[in-house]
C-alpha positions in Angstrom: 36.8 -12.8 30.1 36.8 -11.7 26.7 35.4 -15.0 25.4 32.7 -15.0 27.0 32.2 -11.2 26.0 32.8 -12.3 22.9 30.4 -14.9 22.8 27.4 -12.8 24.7 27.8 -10.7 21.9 27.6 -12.9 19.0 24.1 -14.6 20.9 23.0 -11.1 20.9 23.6 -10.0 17.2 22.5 -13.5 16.4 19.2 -12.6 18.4 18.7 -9.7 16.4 19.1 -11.1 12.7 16.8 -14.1 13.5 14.2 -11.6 14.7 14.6 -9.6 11.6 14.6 -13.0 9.2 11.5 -14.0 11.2 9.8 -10.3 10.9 10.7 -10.7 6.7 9.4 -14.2 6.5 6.5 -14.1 8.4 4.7 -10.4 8.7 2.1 -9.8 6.1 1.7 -6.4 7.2 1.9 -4.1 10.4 -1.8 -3.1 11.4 -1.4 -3.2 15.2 1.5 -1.8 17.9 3.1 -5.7 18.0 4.0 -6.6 14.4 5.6 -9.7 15.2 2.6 -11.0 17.1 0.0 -9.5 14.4 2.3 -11.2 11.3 2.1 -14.8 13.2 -1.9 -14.3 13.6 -2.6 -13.4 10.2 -0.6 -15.8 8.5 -2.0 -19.0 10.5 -5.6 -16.5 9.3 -4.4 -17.0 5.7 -3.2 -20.8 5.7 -7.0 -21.8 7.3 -8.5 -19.6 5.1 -6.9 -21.5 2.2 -7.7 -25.0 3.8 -11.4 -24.0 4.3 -11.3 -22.9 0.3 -12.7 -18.8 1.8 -11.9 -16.4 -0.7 -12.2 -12.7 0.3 -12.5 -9.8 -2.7 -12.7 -6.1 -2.1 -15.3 -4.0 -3.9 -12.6 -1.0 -5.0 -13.5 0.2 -7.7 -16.7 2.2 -6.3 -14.9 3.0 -2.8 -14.3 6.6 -2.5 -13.4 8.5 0.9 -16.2 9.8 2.4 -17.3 10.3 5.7 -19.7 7.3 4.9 -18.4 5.4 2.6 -19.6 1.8 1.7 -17.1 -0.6 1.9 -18.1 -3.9 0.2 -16.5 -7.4 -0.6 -17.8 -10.7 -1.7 -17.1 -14.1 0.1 -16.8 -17.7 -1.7 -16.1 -20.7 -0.8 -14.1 -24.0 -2.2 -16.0 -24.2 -4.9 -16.4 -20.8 -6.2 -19.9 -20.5 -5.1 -21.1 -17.5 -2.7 -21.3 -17.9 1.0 -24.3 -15.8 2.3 -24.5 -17.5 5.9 -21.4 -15.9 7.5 -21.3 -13.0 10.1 -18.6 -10.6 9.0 -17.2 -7.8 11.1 -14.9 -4.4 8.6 -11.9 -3.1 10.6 -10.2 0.0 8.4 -6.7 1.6 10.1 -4.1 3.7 8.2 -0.8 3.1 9.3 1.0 5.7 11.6 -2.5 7.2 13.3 -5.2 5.3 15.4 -7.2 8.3 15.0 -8.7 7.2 12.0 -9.4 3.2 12.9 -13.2 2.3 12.6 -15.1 -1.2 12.4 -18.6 -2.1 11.3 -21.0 -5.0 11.7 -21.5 -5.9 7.5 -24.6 -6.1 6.3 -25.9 -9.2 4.1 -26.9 -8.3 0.3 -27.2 -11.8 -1.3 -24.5 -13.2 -3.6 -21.8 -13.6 -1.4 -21.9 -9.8 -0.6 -21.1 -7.9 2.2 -21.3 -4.0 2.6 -20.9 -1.1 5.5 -20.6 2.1 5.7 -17.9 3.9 7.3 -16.3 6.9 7.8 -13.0 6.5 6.0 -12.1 10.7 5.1 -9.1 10.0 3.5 -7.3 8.9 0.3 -4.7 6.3 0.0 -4.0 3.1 1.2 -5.7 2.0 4.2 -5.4 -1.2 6.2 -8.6 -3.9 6.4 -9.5 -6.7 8.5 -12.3 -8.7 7.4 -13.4 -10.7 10.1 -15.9 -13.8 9.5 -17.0 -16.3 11.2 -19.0 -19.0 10.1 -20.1 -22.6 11.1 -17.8 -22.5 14.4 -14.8 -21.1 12.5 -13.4 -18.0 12.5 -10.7 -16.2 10.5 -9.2 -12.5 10.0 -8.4 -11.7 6.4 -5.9 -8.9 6.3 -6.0 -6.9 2.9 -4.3 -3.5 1.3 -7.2 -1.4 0.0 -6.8 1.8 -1.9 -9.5 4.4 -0.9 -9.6 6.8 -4.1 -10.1 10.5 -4.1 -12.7 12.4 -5.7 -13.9 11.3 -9.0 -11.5 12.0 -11.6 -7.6 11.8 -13.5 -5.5 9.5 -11.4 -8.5 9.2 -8.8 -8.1 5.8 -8.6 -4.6 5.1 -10.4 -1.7 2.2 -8.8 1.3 3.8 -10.2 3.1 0.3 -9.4 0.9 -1.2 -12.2 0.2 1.7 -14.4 1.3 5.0 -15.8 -0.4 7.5 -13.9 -1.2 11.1 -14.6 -2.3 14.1 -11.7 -1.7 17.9 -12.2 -0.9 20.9 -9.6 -1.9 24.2 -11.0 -0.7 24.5 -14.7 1.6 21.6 -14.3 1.2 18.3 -15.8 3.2 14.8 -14.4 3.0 11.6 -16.2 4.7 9.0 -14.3 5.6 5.5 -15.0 7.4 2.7 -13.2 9.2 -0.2 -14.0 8.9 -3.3 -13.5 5.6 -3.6 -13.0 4.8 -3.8 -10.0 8.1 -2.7 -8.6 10.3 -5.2 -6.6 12.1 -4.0 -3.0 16.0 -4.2 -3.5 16.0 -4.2 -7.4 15.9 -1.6 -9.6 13.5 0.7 -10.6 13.0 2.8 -13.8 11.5 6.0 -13.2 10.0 7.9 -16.5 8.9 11.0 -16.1 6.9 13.3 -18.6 6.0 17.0 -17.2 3.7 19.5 -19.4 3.1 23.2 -18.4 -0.2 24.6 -20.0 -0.2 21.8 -21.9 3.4 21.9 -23.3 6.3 19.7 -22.6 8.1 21.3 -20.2 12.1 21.0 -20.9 15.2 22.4 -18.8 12.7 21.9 -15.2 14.9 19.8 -11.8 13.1 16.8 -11.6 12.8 14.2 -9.1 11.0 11.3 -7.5 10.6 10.9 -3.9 9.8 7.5 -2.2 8.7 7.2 1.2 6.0 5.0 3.0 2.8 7.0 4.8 3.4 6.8 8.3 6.8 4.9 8.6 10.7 6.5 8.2 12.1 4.6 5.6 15.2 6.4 5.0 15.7 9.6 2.4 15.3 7.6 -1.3 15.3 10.1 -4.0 16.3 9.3 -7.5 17.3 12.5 -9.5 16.1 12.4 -13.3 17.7 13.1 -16.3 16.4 15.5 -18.4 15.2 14.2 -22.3 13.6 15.1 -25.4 9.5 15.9 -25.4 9.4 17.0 -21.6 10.9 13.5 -20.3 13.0 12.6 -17.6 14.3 9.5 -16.4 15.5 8.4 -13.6 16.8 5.1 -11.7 16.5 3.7 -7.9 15.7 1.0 -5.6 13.2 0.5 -3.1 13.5 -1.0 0.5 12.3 -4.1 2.1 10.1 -3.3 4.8 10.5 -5.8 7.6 6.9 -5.5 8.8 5.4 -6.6 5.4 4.3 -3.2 4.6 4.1 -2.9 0.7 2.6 0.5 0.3 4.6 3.6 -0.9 4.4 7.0 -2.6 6.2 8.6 -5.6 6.2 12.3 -5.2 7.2 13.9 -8.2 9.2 17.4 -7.4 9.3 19.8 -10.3 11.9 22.8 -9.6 11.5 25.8 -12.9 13.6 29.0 -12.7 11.2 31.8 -11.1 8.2 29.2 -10.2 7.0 27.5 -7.1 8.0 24.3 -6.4 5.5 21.9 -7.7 5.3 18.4 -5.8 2.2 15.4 -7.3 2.1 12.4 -5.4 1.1 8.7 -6.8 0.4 6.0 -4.4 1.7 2.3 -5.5 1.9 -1.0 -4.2 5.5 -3.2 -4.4 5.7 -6.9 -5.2 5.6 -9.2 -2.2 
């Protein structure tokens, strides 16, 4: 009898770290309530896309959150050339809420470009399917998008790629990651640089925060060491996240003696 508990239970834990190997290998990112079944979907989308030579790119630079903003991206084919012949169908999520999903019918504008507007109110990273279908075929392109703020410092800034800069009140945060982009289960160099009125800002608790929008990853904090000229520095690690998710924030907590806490968040994407 205890064999074959024995055995029941090694099938079962067995069952469970093939599902998360399979989840790790296959997901390229959660968008719908069945990850697993989403992940298979879009990557059999991504290998025909690469057999039919389809290449999908995302206007970001002039996407801002808006009730209506225009969300735009150009198609090619095999050869580099435009594709203007294709019927192409924008789905936009964020992960954790349906309340803000939307899709649109895009629009032809010659070149290989595609635009709609929709209501997309917030910030941040947001999920996009481009749907196209052309010729008989059809294929879902999944991409990360970042929908940038108003107009401005750090508006539209990857901290995973960049240093990036934002301010609350009379505080200043400079923050910088390394490597570039940072990779899940290695570590990270956090560099801090805080300025009050415009001064470096010495003696201050610092630390950086890392969570994923709409998913509990687990408390990650790294606590930074104080430096010369207003620096800190710190050093962490990020998760894996089994679903394929690779988008995160760094919030940047600034503790002074006798001074609100201040708190700057900077959106970045890990490596795949």
């Amino acid at each position: 009898m205890k064999i074959v508990i024995a055995i029941v239970a090694a099938l079962a834990l067995g069952a469970v770290v093939g599902a998360i190997w399979v989840g790790m290998n296959t997901f390229e990112r959660t968008v719908v309530a069945d990850p697993y079944e989403s992940g298979i979907h879009h990557d059999a989308d991504r290998r025909k896309a690469q057999a039919l030579g389809w290449n999908v790119a995302v206007d970001e630079g002039s996407l801002r959150a808006s009730p209506a903003a225009t969300l735009a991206v150009t198609l090619t084919g095999k050869d580099g050339a435009p594709v203007d012949d294709a019927d192409v169908l924008f789905r936009v999520s964020r992960a954790g809420t349906s309340r803000l999903d939307g899709s649109a019918k895009a629009n032809r504008a010659g070149a290989g470009r595609y635009a709609a507007v929709l209501p997309m109110n917030e910030a941040g990273f947001w999920d996009l399917d481009v749907v196209i279908r052309r010729g008989g075929e059809s294929i879902t392109v999944g991409k990360w998008i970042h929908v940038a703020g108003e107009v401005g410092e750090g508006a539209h800034c990857d901290a995973g790629m960049r240093p990036c800069a934002g301010s609350a009140g009379p505080v200043r945060v400079v923050l910088e990651l390394s490597p570039r982009p940072p990779v899940p289960l290695k570590a990270i160099e956090a560099t801090v640089r805080v300025l009050q009125d415009g001064a470096p800002l010495a003696g201050a608790e610092v630390a950086v925060e890392l969570s994923m929008p709409g998913m509990f990853m687990g408390e990650n904090r790294i606590a930074m060491k104080s430096g010369a000229d207003g620096r800190y520095t710190g050093q962490g690690a990020l998760l894996r996240c089994t679903s394929g998710r690779r988008d995160w924030l760094a919030e940047v907590v600034v503790r002074r003696p006798g001074a609100p806490e201040t708190r700057v968040r900077f959106p970045f994407l890990a490596a795949e």
